[in-house]
C-alpha positions as CSV (number, residue, x, y, z in Angstrom):
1,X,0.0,0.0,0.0
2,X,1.5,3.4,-1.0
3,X,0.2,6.9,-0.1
4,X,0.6,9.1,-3.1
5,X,2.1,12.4,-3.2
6,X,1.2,15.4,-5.4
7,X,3.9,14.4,-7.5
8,X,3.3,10.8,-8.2
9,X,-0.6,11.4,-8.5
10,X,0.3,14.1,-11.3
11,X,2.8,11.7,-12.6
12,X,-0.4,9.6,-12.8
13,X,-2.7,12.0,-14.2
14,X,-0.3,12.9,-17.0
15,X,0.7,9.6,-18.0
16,X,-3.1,8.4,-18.0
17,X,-4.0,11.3,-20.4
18,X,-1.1,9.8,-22.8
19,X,-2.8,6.7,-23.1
20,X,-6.3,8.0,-22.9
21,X,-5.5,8.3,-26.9
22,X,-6.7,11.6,-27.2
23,X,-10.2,10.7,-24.9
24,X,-10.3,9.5,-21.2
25,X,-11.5,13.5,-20.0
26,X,-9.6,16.4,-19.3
27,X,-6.1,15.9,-18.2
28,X,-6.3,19.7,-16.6
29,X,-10.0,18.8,-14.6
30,X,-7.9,15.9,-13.3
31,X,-5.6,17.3,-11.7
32,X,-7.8,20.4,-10.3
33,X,-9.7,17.2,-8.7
34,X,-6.2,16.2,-7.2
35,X,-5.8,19.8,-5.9
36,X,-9.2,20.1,-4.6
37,X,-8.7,16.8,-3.0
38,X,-5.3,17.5,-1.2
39,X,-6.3,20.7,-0.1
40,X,-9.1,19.3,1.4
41,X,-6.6,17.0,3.3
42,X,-8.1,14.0,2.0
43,X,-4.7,10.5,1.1
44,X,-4.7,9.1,-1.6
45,X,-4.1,5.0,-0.9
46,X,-3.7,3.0,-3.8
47,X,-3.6,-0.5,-3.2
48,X,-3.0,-3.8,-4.4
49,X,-5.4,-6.7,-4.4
50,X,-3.5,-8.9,-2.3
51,X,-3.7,-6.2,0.0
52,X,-7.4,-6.6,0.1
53,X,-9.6,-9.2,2.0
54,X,-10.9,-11.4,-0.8
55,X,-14.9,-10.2,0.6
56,X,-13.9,-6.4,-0.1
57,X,-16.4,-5.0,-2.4
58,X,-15.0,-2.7,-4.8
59,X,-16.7,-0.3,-7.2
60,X,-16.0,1.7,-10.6
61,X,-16.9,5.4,-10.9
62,X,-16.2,7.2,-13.9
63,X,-17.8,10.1,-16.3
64,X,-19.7,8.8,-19.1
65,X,-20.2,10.9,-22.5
66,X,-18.9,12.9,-25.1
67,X,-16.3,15.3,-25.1
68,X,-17.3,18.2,-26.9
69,X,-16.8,21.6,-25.3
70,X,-20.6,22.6,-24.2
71,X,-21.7,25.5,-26.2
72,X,-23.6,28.4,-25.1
73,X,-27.1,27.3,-25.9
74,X,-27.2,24.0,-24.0
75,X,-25.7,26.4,-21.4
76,X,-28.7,28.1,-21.2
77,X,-30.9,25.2,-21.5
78,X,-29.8,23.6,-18.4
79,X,-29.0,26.8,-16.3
80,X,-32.3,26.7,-14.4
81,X,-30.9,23.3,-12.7
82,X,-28.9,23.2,-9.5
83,X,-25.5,22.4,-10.2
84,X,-23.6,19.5,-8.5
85,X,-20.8,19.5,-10.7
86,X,-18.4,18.7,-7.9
87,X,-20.1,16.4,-5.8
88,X,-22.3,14.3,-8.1
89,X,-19.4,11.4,-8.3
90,X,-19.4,11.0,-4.9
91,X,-23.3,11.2,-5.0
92,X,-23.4,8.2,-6.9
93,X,-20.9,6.1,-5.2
94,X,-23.1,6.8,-2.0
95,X,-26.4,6.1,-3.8
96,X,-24.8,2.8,-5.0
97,X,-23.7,1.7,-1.0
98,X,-27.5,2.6,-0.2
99,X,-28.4,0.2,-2.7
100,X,-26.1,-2.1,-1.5
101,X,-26.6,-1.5,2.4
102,X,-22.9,-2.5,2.9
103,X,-19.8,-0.2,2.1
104,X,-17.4,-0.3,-1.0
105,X,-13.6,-0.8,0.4
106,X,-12.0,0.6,-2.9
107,X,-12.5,2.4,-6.3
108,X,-11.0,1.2,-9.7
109,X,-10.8,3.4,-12.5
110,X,-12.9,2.5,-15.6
111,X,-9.9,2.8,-18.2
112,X,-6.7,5.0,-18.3
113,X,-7.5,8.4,-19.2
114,X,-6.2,11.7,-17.9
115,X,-10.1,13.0,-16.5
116,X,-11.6,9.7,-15.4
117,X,-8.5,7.9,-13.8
118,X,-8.6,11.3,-11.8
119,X,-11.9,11.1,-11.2
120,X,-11.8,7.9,-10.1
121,X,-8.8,8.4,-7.5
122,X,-10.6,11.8,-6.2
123,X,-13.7,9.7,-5.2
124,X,-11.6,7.4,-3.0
125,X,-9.8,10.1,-1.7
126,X,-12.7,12.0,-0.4
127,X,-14.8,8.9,0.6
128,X,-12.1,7.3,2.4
129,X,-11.8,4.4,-0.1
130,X,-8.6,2.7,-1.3
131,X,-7.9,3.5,-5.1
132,X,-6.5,-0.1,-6.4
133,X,-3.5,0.1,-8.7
134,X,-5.7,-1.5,-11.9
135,X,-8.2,-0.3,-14.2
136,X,-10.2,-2.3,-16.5
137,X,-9.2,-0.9,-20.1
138,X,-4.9,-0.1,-20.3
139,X,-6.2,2.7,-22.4
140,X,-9.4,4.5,-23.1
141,X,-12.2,3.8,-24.8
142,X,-15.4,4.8,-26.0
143,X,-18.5,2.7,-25.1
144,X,-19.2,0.4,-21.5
145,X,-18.6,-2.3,-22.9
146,X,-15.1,-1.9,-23.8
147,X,-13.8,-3.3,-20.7
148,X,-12.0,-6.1,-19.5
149,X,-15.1,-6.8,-17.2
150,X,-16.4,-7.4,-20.7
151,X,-14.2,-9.4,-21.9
152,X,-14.2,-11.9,-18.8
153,X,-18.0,-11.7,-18.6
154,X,-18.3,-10.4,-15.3
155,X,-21.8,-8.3,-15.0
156,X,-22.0,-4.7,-15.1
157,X,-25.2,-4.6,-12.6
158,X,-26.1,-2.8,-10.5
159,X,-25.1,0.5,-12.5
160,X,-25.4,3.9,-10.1
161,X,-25.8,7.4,-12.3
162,X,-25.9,10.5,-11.2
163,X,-26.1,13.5,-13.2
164,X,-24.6,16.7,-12.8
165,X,-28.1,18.2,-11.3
166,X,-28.4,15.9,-8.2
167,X,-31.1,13.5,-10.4
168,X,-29.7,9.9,-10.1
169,X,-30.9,6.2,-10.2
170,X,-29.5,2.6,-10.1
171,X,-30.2,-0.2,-12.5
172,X,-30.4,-3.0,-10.5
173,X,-30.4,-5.4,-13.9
174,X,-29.4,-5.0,-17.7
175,X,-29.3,-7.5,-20.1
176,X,-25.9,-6.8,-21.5
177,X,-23.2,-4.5,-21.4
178,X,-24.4,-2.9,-24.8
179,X,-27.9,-2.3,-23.8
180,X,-26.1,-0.3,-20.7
181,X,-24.3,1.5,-22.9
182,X,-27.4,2.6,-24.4
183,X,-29.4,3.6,-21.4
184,X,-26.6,5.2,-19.9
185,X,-25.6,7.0,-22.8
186,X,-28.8,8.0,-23.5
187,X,-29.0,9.7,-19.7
188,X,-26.0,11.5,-20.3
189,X,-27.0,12.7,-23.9
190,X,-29.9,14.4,-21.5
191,X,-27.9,16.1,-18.9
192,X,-25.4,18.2,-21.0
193,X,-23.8,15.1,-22.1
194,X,-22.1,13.6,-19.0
195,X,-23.0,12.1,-16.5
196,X,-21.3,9.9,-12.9
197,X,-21.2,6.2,-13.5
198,X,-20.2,3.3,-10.6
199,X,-20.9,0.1,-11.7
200,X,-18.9,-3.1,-12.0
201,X,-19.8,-4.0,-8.3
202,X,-18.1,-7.0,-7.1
203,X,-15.4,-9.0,-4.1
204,X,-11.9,-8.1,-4.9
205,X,-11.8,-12.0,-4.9
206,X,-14.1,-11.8,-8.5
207,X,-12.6,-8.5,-9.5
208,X,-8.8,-9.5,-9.2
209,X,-9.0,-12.0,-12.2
210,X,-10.9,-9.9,-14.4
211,X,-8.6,-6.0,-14.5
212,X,-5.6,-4.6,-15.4
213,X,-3.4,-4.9,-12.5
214,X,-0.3,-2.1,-12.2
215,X,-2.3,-0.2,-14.8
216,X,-1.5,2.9,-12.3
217,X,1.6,2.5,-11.8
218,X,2.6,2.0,-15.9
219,X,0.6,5.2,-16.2
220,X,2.8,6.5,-13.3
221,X,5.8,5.5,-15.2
222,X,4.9,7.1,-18.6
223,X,4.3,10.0,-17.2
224,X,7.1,10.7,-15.0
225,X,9.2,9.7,-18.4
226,X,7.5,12.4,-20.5
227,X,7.9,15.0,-17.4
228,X,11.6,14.5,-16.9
229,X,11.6,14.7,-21.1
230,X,10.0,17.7,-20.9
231,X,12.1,19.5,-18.3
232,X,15.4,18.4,-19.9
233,X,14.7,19.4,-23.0
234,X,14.5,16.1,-24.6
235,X,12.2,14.4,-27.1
236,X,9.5,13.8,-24.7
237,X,7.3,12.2,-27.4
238,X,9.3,9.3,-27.4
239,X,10.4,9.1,-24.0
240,X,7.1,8.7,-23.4
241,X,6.5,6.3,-25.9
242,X,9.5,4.2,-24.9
243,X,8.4,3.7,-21.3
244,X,5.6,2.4,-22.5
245,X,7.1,-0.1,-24.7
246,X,5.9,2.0,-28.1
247,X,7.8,4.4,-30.3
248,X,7.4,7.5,-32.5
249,X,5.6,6.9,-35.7
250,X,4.6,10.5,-37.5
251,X,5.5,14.2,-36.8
252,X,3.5,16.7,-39.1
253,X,1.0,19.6,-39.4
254,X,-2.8,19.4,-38.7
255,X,-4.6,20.3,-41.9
256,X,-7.8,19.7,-40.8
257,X,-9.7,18.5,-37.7
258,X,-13.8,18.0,-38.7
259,X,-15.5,16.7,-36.0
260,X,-19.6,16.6,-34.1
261,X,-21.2,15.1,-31.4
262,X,-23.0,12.1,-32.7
263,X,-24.9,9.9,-30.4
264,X,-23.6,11.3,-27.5
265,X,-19.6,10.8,-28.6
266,X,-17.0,13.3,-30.1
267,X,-16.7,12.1,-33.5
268,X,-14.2,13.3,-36.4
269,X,-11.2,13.1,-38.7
270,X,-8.1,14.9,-38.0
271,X,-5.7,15.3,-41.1
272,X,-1.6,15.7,-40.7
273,X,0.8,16.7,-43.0
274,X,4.2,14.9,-42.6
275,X,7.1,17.0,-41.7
276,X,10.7,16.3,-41.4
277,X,11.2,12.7,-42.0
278,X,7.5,12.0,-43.0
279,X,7.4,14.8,-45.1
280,X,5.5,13.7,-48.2
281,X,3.2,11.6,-46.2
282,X,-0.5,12.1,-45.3
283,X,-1.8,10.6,-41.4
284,X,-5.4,10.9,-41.0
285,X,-7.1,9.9,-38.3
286,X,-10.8,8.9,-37.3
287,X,-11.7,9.1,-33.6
288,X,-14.9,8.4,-31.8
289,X,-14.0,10.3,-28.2
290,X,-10.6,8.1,-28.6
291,X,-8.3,8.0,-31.5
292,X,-9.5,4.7,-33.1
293,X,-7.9,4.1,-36.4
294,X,-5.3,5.9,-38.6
295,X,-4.6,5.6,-42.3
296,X,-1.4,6.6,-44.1
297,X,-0.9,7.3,-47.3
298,X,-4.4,6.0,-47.7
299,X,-3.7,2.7,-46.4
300,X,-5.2,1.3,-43.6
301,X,-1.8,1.7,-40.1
302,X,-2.9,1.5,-37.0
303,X,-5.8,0.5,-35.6
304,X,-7.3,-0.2,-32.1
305,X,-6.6,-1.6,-29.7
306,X,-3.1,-0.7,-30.4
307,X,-3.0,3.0,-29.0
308,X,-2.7,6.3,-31.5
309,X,-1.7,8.9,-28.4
310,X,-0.7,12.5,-30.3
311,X,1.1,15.3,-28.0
312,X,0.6,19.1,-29.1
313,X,4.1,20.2,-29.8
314,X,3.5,23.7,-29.0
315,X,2.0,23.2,-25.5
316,X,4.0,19.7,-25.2
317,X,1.2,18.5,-24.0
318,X,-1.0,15.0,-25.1
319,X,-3.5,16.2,-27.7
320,X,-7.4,15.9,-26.6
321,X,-9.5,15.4,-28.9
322,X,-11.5,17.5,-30.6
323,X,-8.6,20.1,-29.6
324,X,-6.0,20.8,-31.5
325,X,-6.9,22.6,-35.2
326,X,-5.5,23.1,-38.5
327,X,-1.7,24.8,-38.4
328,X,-1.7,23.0,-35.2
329,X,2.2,20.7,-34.7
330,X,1.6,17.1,-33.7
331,X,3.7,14.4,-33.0
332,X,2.7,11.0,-32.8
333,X,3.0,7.7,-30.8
334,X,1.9,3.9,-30.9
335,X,1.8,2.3,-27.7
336,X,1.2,-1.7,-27.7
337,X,-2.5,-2.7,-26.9
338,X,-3.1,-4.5,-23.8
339,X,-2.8,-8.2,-24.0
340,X,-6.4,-8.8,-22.9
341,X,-7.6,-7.1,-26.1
342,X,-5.8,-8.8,-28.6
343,X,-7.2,-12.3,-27.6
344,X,-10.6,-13.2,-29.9
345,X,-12.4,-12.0,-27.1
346,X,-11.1,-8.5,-26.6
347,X,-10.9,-8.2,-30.9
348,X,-15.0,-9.1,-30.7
349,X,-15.2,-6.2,-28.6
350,X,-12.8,-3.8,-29.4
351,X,-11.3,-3.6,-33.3
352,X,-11.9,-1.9,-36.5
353,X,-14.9,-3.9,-37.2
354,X,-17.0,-3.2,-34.0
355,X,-16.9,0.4,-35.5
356,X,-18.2,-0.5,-39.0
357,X,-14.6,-0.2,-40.8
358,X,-14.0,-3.2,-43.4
359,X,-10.4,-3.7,-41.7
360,X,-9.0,-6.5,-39.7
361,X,-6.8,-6.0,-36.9
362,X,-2.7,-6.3,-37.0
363,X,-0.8,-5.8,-34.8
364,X,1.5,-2.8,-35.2
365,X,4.4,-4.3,-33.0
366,X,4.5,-7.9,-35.1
């Protein structure tokens, strides 16, 4: 068991927005809820599962929804409504132990991404739970079902949502993880397109067979690489990619970047010209809140699982999507996908084909 300082738990934040592949949440919200958490006094205790009774139940709390910036007329549409921004994670975390009528010991977070990994460690923090080094994803991803809870067929039931207006309920039963992905997304779509999700309710002793475990501290590892990058000066690109057993693959120029919010996900191409060594070449790439599949040349490249993570070499900072506009230098990393995903499984779940692309998988590390 470790208690995490500021450092480590930006460390964290950072290196979970790298492989939140241009989705996962807000990187900077992340690490205001780490702030606000520490200045509130509040430890962060991650924990490992064998440091857990095997009877420990252990929940999932994460944002569900698109990314989009909220514009000015769904603003006004929901400013009559009392505003829990702050609180409404916790609200459903405490909604679900009502349901339950027994405590949760620990959170995990959902998937690796620099506003929901944060998320998740803020509502341990502040409810006195352990946040367990694993997450069920080794990356982001876009729908509930893309989770390794998915893969190994343990159920999602009972969900807990809570929007951001204090208005929440619990499913006690779904049929599948798809047909939570619709209600839920569906309940977010209607409350400014977000909305606090804990589900995944289980023992450690279920739970521990069925995650990512270290995910937090690979994400730890990342981003302290792409820090110490950063400060010296060096290629922090591919530092980055290096600790996390990828490498550079395409420096260029965004020439475009056309995306929407369609059914209640961020959803768009982003165009970049080659420069440098790639000059002459053409990456485009389609993402539906995460960076999904890229073509070069034309050609089918990359493709998920295997991670597309891009870093804005102006800011040097990872690249959220929809950010980052024509004019606007990119570099760009493949990271390896977790091994859970690449099994027949994980591929029925999670590959170029789930999205309605007429590609197969292959592995970019062969």
């Amino acid at each position: 068991m470790r208690n995490l300082e500021r450092q480590e738990l930006y460390d964290i934040v950072y290196g979970a927005a790298i492989y939140g592949t241009g989705g996962g949440g807000s990187f900077r919200v992340g690490l205001q809820l780490i702030d606000d958490a520490l200045a509130q006094g509040k430890v962060f205790r991650m924990a490992d599962f064998d440091e857990l009774d095997d009877v420990d139940m252990i929940g999932t709390p994460y944002s569900c929804g698109a990314i989009s910036p909220i514009g000015e007329e769904d603003k006004k549409k929901y400013a009559r409504l009392p505003d829990f921004e702050k609180e409404h994670y916790n609200m459903a975390l405490e909604q679900m132990e009502r349901f339950l009528g027994k405590p949760v010991k620990a959170c995990i977070s959902t998937e690796l991404g620099g506003g929901n990994t944060a998320k998740a460690m803020y509502v341990a923090a502040t409810a006195g739970k352990y946040i367990m080094d694993a997450d069920a994803a080794g990356r982001s991803v876009p729908a509930l079902q893309h989770s390794t809870y998915c893969i190994y067929h343990v159920p999602i039931y009972p969900i807990s949502v809570m929007n951001q207006f204090g208005e929440g309920a619990v499913f006690t039963r779904v049929c599948d993880d798809e047909r939570a992905e619709d209600l839920v997304r569906a309940l977010a779509m209607a409350s400014q397109n977000h909305i606090a999700v804990v589900d995944h309710i289980n023992t450690a002793a279920v739970l521990k067979n069925a995650v990512i475990c270290g995910a937090l501290s690979q994400a730890e590892k990342v981003g302290r690489a792409y820090r110490l990058a950063v400060a010296a000066g060096k290629d922090y690109a591919g530092e980055a990619a290096a600790a996390g057993g990828g490498c550079m693959v395409f420096r260029g120029v965004v020439e475009s970047n056309d995306w929407g919010t369609v059914g209640g996900y961020t959803v768009g191409t982003r165009i970049v010209s080659g420069t440098g060594d790639y000059a002459g070449h053409v990456l485009k790439i389609w993402y539906q809140n995460e960076n999904i599949i890229a073509w070069l040349d034309d050609i089918p490249w990359i493709t998920a699982p295997d991670l597309i993570c891009l870093f804005d070499e102006e800011e040097t900072l990872p690249l959220l999507n929809p950010y980052g506009d024509a004019g606007r230098s990119v570099s760009v990393i493949c990271l390896p996908a977790p091994a859970a995903w690449v099994t027949p499984r994980g591929l029925e779940l999670f590959s170029p084909r789930f999205f309605g692309f007429d590609v197969d998988y292959r592995p970019f590390f062969d």
